[in-house]
N, C-alpha and C positions, 0 to 999 in steps of 0.2 A: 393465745400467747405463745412464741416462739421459745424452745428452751434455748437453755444455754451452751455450747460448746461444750465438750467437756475437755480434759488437761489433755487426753490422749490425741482427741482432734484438734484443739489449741496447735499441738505439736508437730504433728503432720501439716494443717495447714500451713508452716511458719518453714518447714521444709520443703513445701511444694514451692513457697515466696521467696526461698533463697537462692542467691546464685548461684550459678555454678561455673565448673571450670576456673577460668583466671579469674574470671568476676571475683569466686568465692576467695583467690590466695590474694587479691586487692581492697578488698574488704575485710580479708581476718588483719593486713597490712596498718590501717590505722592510720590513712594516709594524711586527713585532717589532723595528726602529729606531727605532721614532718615542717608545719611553719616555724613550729617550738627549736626544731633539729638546726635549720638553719637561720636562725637568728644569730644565736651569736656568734657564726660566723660570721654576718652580714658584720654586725657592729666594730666583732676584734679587728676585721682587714679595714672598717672605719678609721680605726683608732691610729692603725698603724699607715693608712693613707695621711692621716694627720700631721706626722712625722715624714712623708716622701717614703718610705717604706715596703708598701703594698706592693705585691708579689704577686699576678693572677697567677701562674701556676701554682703555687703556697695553697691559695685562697680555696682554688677548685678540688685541690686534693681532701683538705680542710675540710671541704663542703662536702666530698663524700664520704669522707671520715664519719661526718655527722649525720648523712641521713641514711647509710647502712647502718648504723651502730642501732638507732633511730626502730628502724621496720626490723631488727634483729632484736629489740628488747619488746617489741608488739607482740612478735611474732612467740619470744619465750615467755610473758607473760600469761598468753592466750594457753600456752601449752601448760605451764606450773598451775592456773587460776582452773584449767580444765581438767587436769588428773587428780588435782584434790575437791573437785565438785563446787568449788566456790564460784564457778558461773552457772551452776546448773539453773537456776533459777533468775537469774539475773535480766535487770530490765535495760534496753539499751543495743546500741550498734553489736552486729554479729560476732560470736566466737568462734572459731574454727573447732577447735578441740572439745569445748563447752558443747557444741551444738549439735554433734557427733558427727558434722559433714564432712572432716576431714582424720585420719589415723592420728593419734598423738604421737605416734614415733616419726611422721613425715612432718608436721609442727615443729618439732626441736630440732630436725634436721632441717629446716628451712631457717630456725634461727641460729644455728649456730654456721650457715652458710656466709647468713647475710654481715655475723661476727668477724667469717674469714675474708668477706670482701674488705669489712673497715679496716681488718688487720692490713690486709696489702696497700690499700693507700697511706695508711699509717707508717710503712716501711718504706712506701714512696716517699713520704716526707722527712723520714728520717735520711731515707741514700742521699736525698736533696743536702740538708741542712747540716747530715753528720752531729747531729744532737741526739744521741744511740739513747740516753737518759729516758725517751720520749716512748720508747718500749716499754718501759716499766710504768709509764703515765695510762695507756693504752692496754696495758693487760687490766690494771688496778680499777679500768670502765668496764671492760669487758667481765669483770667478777661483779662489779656492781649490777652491772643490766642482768648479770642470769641470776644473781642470790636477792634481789629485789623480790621478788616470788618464787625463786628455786631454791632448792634443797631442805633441808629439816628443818632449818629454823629463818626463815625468808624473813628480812626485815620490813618490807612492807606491810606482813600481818601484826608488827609490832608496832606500829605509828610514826617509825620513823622514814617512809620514801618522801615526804614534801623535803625535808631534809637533805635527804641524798641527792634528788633533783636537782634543789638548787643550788647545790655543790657543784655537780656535774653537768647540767643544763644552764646553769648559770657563768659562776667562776672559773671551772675547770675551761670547761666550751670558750667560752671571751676572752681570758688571761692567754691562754693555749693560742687563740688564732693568731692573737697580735703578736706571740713571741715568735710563732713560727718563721714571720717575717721580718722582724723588727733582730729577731738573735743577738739583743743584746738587753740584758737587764736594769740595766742602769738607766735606759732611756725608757720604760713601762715606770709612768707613775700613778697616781690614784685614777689617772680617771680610766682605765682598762677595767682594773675591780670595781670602780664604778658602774661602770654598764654593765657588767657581768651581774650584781648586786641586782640592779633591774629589769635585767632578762632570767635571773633567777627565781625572783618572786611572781613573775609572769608565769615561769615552767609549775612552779611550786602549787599557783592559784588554779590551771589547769584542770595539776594533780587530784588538789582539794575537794576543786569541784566534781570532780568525777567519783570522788569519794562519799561525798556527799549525797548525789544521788545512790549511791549504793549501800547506805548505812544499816537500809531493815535488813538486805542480804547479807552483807558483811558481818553483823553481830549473829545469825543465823550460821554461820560458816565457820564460825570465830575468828573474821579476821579483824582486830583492833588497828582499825588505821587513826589517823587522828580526829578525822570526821568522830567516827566510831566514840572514842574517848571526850569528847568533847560536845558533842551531840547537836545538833542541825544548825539551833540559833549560833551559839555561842562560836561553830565553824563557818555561817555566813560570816560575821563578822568578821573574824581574819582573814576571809578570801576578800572582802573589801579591802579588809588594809593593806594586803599582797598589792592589789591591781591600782592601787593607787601610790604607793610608791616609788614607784618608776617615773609617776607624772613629779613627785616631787624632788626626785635626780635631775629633772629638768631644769626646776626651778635653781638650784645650785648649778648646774651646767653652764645656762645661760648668761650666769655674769664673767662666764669666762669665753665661753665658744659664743657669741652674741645670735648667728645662726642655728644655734641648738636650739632655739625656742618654736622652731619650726615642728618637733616632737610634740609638743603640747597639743597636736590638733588630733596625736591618740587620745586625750580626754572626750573627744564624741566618742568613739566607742567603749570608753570605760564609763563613763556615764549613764549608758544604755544598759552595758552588763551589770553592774550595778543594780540597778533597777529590779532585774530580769530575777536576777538572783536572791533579792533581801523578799519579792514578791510572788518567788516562783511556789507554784503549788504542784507541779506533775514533773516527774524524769523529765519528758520532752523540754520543758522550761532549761533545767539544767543543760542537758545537752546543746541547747541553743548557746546557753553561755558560755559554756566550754568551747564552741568553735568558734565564737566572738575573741573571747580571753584567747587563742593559739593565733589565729587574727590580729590582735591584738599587739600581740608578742613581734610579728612580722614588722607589723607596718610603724613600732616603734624603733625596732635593726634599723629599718630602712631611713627612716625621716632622723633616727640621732646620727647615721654614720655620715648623712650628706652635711650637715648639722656642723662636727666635729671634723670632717674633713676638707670640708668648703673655704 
């Protein structure tokens, strides 16, 4: 009979398996995020194509706005969740910090770079638009992504990131694209916070899910997310209702945009995730679901904005 591995060579082995180089700053990156990042932009430049609006330079600055902010909150995540030990043990895609293959002081400097790229497109679109207000919107994410897991008292370890998420991955993200283009308030009516509303419980279910898997280490680490507080069953079930109310924005969409019903065909794969998730018995299960649900997130941007703007 073969023994067993022991934790020391677990260890090494899983060092010798990881990448290296860029591989490794692409993988602590978190790139299966970034469909989450740009969603709602897809949707806001929808909404505001709806109205003749739509600005591709707005849109792309927008876009990068969202997917540096994006790989800068990975990238400070990896570095906060690694110097307080809460990935030490942790099961799931690579840490940087966590895994000791890269310095944590080059981690925080890597995300507070990717913070200063989003800042300058951000500045882009303010020199664009002259709506300077839009500074104080963009610092107010930029505290969010680093005190998510950074500093003394991170509110992530308090149960509230599904929260913040879909604030900011949701309504912030969606309301923000359309206005950038649209620069006028009076013409943003429900249905911007509409979609924002269903790309937020998308980010949110993501979140959950990722939490979920990580519940034995989390209460281990003490971090109380809501997984955590709320405990496996009782957290599958709200990540169902997360990923299913987007499909039900649809159903009120479509008695107005008649082409929004074209989103409905996200139901196969909320169906499947679904499934994956009320039956999942291993991490890998979850993980599956997680890139379905960011997936998910995408391909509902894309089918409501042609939908709403058709």
């Amino acid at each position: 009979m073969s023994k067993k591995p022991s934790a020391a060579q677990k260890r090494k082995q899983n060092e010798t398996q990881a990448p290296t180089g860029a591989a490794t700053w692409l993988a602590g990156a978190r790139l299966r995020t970034l469909p989450l990042a740009a969603a709602p932009v897809i949707l806001g430049s929808g909404v505001a194509a709806g109205v003749s609006a739509f600005n591709l330079p707005l849109a792309t600055l927008a876009m990068l706005v969202a997917l540096f902010l994006q790989v800068g909150v990975n990238y400070a995540n990896d570095y906060s969740d690694g110097i307080r030990g809460t990935d030490a043990k942790r099961v799931g895609p690579l840490r940087l910090t966590g895994s000791g293959l890269v310095e944590p002081r080059k981690v925080k400097v890597a995300a507070f770079a990717f913070f200063g790229l989003a800042a300058l497109a951000g500045l882009a679109i303010v020199g664009v638009t002259q709506q300077w207000w839009i500074i104080l919107v963009g610092i107010v994410c930029v505290v969010a992504a680093w005190f998510y897991t950074g500093g003394k008292k991170p509110y992530g370890y308090a149960g509230l990131g599904e929260i913040v998420v879909f604030v900011f991955f949701g309504l912030v993200a969606t309301v923000g694209t359309t206005y950038i283009q649209i620069q006028n308030w009076g013409q943003i009516d429900a249905l911007s916070p509409l979609a924002g509303i269903a790309l937020g419980c998308f980010a949110s279910a993501v979140l959950l899910v990722n939490n979920i898997r990580d519940i034995a280490t989390d209460v281990e680490s003490g971090k109380r997310t809501i997984a955590v507080k709320l405990g496996a069953g009782a957290s599958k079930a709200l990540f169902v209702f997360l990923i299913w109310v987007p499909i039900a924005i649809v159903f009120a969409l479509q008695l107005i945009y008649s082409l929004a019903a074209i989103a409905f065909a996200v139901a196969l794969l909320v169906g499947p995730i679904t499934v994956i998730v009320l039956m999942a018995k291993t991490p890998k299960d979850l993980i599956t679901a997680l890139k379905l649900t960011s997936l998910a997130s995408l391909a509902y941007a894309v089918l409501l904005a042609v939908g709403i703007s058709g």
